[in-house]
N, C-alpha and C positions, 0 to 999 in steps of 0.2 A: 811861054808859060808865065804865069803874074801868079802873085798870092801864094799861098799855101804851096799849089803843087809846083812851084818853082824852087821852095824850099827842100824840097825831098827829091828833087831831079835824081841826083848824083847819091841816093842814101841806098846803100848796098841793103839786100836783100840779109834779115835775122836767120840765123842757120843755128843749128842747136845739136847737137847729139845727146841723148841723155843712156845713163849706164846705172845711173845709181838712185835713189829717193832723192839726194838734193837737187841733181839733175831736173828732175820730175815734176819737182816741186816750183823750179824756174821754167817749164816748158807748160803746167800747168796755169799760172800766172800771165803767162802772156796769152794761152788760149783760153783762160774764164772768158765766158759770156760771148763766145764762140757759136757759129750755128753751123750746122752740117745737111745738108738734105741727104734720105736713105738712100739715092736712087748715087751717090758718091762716096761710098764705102762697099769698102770688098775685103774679103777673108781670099787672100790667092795662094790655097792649101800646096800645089807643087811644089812654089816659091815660098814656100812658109814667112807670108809675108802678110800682113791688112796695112791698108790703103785708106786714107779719110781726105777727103779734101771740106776744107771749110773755110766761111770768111770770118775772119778775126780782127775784132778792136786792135788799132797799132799803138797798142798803149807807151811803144819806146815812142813813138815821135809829138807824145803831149795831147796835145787838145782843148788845152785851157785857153782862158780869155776868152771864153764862148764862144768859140771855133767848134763846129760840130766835131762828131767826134768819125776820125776815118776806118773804115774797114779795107780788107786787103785779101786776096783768097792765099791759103795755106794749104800745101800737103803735109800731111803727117803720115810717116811713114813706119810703120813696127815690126822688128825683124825677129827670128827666131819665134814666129808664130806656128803651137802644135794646131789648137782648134778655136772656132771662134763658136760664141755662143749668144745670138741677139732675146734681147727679154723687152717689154714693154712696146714694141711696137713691131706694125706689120712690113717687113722687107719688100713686097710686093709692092708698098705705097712708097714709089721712088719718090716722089714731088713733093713726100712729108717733109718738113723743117722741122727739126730737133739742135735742142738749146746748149751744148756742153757746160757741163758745171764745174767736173774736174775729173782727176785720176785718183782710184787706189790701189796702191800695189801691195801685193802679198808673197812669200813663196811662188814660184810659179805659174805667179798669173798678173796679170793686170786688166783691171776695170777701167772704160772707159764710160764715168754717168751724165747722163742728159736729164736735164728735168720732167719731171712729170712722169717719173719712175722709169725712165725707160735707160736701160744701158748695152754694153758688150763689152762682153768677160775673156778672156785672152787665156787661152794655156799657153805661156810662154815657156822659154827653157833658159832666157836671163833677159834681166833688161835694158833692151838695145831699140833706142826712139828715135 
């Protein structure tokens, strides 16, 4: 390996738990401008669990000096999930690409928004990411 990905060989893998808003607010930040295809999100209602997988800007490792900039694929995993509810686009179109913009969280639930109006809404029962 030369260049860039020599630099990152040995760079352990971002691991996160979030529990609370400022949690959120850090796990939110590093997946802005995040993309997700539909056909790699799942609500798995036994395991009261949703699943995203997405590739994400590695905004910990820079990119400056006009270094393009790297992406990376990310699980995100959310636990204590009662129901999930998708709004703005069609679940059946797996191969769609959607943009994540951010989270918000309320009482018992958390929003995960993608632009162009489209999101999924979380009954949760606390917040564990």
């Amino acid at each position: 390996m030369t260049g860039r990905d020599a630099r990152f060989a040995d760079a352990a893998p971002v691991r996160l738990r979030v529990r609370d808003p400022e949690d959120l607010a850090v796990a939110a930040a590093l997946l802005q401008d995040a993309v997700a295809s539909v056909g790699e999100m799942t609500f798995l209602s036994e395991e009261s669990r949703f699943v995203l997988v997405v590739q994400r800007f590695r905004w910990e490792r820079g990119g400056g000096n006009g270094e393009p900039a790297e992406r990376g694929n990310c699980a995100v995993r959310i636990e204590q999930v009662r129901a999930a509810r998708f709004r703005g686009f069609d679940r059946a179109a797996a191969g769609r690409v959607l943009n994540l913009l951010s989270f918000a969280v309320a009482p018992e639930r958390l929003d995960i928004l993608f632009s162009g109006g489209a999101d999924v809404s979380l009954d949760v029962a606390a917040l564990d990411m």
